[in-house]
C-alpha positions in Angstrom: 12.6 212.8 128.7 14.0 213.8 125.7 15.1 210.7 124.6 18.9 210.4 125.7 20.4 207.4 127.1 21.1 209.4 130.9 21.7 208.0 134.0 20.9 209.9 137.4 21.5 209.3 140.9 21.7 212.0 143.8 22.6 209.2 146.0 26.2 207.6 144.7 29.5 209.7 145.8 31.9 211.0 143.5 34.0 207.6 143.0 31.4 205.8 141.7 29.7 208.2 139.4 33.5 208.6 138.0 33.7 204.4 137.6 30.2 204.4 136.0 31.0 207.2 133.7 34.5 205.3 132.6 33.2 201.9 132.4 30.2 202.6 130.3 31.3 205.2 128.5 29.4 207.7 129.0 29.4 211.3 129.4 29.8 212.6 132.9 27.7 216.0 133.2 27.7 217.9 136.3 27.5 220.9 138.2 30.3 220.3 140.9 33.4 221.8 140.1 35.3 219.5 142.3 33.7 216.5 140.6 34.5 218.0 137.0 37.9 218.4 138.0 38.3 214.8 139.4 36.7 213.3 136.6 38.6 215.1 133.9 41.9 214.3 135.9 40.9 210.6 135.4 40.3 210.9 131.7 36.5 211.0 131.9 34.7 212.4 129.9 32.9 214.7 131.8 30.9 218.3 130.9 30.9 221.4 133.8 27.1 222.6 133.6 26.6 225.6 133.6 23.8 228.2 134.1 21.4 230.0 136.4 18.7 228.2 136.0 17.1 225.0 134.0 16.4 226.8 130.4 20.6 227.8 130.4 21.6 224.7 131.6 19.5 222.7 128.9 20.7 225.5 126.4 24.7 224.7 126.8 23.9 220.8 126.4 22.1 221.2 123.4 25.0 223.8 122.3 27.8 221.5 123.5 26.6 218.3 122.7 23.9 218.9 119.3 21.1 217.4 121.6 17.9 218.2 120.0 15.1 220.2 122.6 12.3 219.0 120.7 9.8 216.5 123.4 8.7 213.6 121.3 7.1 211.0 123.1 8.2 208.6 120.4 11.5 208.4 121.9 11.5 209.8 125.2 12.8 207.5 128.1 11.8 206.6 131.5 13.0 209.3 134.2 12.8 206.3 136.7 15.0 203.6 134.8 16.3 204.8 131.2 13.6 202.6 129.4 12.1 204.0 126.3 8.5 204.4 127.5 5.5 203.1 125.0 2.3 204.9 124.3 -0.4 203.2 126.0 -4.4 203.5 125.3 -6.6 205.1 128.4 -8.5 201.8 128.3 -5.4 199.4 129.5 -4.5 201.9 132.6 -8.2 202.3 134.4 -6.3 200.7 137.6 -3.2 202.6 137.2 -4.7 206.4 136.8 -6.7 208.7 139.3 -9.9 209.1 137.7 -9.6 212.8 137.4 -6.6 212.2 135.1 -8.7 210.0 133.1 -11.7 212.3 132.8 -9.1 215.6 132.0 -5.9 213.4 129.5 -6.2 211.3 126.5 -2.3 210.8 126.3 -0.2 208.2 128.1 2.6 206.6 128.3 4.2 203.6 130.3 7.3 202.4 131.0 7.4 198.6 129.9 9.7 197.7 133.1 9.3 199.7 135.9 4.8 200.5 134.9 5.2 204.2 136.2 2.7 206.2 133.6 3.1 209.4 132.2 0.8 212.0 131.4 1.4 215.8 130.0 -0.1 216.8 133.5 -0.3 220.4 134.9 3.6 220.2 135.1 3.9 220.2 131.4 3.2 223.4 130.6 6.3 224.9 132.6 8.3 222.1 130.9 7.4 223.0 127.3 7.8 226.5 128.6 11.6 225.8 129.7 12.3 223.8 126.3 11.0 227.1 124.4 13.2 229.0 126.3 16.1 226.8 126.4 15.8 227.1 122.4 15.6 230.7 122.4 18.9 230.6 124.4 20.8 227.9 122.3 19.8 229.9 119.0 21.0 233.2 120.5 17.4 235.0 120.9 
């Protein structure tokens, strides 16, 4: 969402989110100690999460890793697949939206190759309100 190249799965075990991380290169981040530990024992690069709850977590990555916690739709991905989404007019999704969304949102988004749309919905407010407060924590307020 906030534009990083991420890769999620709650369905692989352990050995293959290790081979994934190693073979692409990419930054293991987790909150399993056990999986930390096996990773980093394979040279992974790998990151222990911590925190008690969404705003900390997001805090330590942006502390750890100089990820900025700024939403901007211009480069946010695909929760889905990883594809940068594109803004989309109202007009091109009258088949793809309930038409209460239509009649309350102006602002969409789709992802060019999986077609899920987004919206900032009733859910966005508590995500902007974990972002502020993710901020507040990584600036020490």
């Amino acid at each position: 969402m906030l534009g990083h190249n991420a890769k999620y799965s709650k369905d692989m075990d352990d050995a293959m989110l290790i081979k994934i991380a190693k073979t692409e290169r990419r930054v293991l981040l987790t909150r399993d100690l056990e999986l930390y530990q096996r990773a980093a024992s394979q040279r992974v690069k790998a990151f222990f999460v911590e925190g008690e709850n969404e705003a900390e977590r997001l805090a330590s990555l942006a502390l750890r890793f100089g990820i900025s916690l700024t939403f901007d739709p211009g480069i946010s991905r695909c929760p889905k697949c990883n594809t940068r989404i594109k803004s989309v007019q109202k007009a091109e999704l009258e088949n793809k939206i309930p038409p209460s969304t239509r009649c309350y949102y102006e602002s969409f988004w789709e992802c060019p190759k999986c077609g899920k749309v987004y919206w900032q919905g009733a859910h966005w407010k508590r995500i902007a309100e974990t972002l502020e407060n993710a901020e507040r924590i990584e600036k020490g307020d």
